[in-house]
Every structure is written in C-alpha cells, then in structure tokens.
N, C-alpha and C positions, 0 to 999 in steps of 0.2 A: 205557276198557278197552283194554287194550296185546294185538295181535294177536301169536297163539304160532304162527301159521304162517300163510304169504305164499309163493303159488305162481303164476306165468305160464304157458301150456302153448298152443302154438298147434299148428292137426288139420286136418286135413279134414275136411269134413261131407257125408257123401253124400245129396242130395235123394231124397225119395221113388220120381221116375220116372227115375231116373238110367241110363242104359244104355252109355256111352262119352262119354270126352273130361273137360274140366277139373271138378274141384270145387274150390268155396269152401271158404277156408279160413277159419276162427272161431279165438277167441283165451277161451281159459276161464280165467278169474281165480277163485282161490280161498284165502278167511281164511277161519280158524279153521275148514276143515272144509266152509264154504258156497260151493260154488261157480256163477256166473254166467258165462254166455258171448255172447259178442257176435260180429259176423261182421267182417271188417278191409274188406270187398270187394274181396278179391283171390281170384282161382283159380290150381288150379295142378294140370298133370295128377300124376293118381296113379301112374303109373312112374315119376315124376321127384323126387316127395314123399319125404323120409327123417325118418319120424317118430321115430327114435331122438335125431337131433338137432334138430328141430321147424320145418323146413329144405327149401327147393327144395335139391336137387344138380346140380350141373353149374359149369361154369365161361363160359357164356355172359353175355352181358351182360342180358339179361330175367333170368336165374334170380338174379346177383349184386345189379340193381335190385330182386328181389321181397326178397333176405335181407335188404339195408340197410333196405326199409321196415318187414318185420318186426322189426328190429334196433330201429327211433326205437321202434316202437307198443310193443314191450314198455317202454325203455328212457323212454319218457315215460310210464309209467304207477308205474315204482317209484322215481324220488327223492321224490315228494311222500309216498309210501308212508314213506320213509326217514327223512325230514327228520320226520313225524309222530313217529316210532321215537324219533327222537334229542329230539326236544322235549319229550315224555314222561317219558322219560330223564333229562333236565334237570331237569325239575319235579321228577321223584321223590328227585333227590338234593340240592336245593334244600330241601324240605319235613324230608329227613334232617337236614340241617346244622341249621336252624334249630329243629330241638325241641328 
C-alpha cells in the first residue's frame, strides 16, 4: 500500500511535574493520518524553542549542534521512506508496460 501522506514534526513535551527549565524534545512521525512519537533525548528550554520552524533559535553553538542533530534524525528517517516511494513507483509502471 503506497503512503498518501508522510509528515516529521519535532515538539516539546512537557512532563507531568514540570515547573521550570529544559524539556524533551519528541519527534512524531505520521503516514496516512497514524501518528507515533518517539523522544530524540535532547532537551531544549522553551524560551529558546521556535515551534513554527521545529527548531532551537539562536546562533550559539549548543543551539546550532542541537539543529544539525535534529537535522540527521529527521533527515535519516525519510530517504528509506523515499526510496520505498520511488520502488513502488517502479513496480507500478513495470507491471503497466508489461500487460
């Protein structure tokens, strides 16, 4: 079955007894509508968190380290996603040619 939607979204997640200081950030993956979330085990304080772009802000070098690791964890999660897509892809128009 060929997935009709393919989304990454990385958040913070505020613990229960939360009262000040970093939270963990999760990374929620969702096809076709189902989505799972997993945690990355990074935190990151929420003054600093710009969830519009799903992103530590600033220009220091911890915040530039945390985007680059955000950057691999999505970024290794969607060629295999892709390469699925395009194989799929293949077979479907392999099976057209040959009837």
């Amino acid at each position: 079955m060929l997935e009709k939607s393919f989304s990454l979204h990385f958040y913070l997640k505020k613990p229960k007894n939360y009262l000040k200081g970093s939270m963990p950030i999760y990374l929620r993956i969702t096809v076709d509508g189902i989505p799972k979330e997993i945690s990355t085990g990074r935190q990151c304080d929420p003054a600093r968190w710009n969830a519009n772009a799903d992103r530590c802000s600033g220009t220091k070098e911890d915040a530039k380290s945390l985007n680059a690791f955000l950057d691999k964890q999505g970024n290794d999660l969607d060629p295999p996603k892709k390469r699925t897509l395009v194989r799929r892809e293949c077979q479907c128009k392999v099976d057209v040619v040959t009837v």
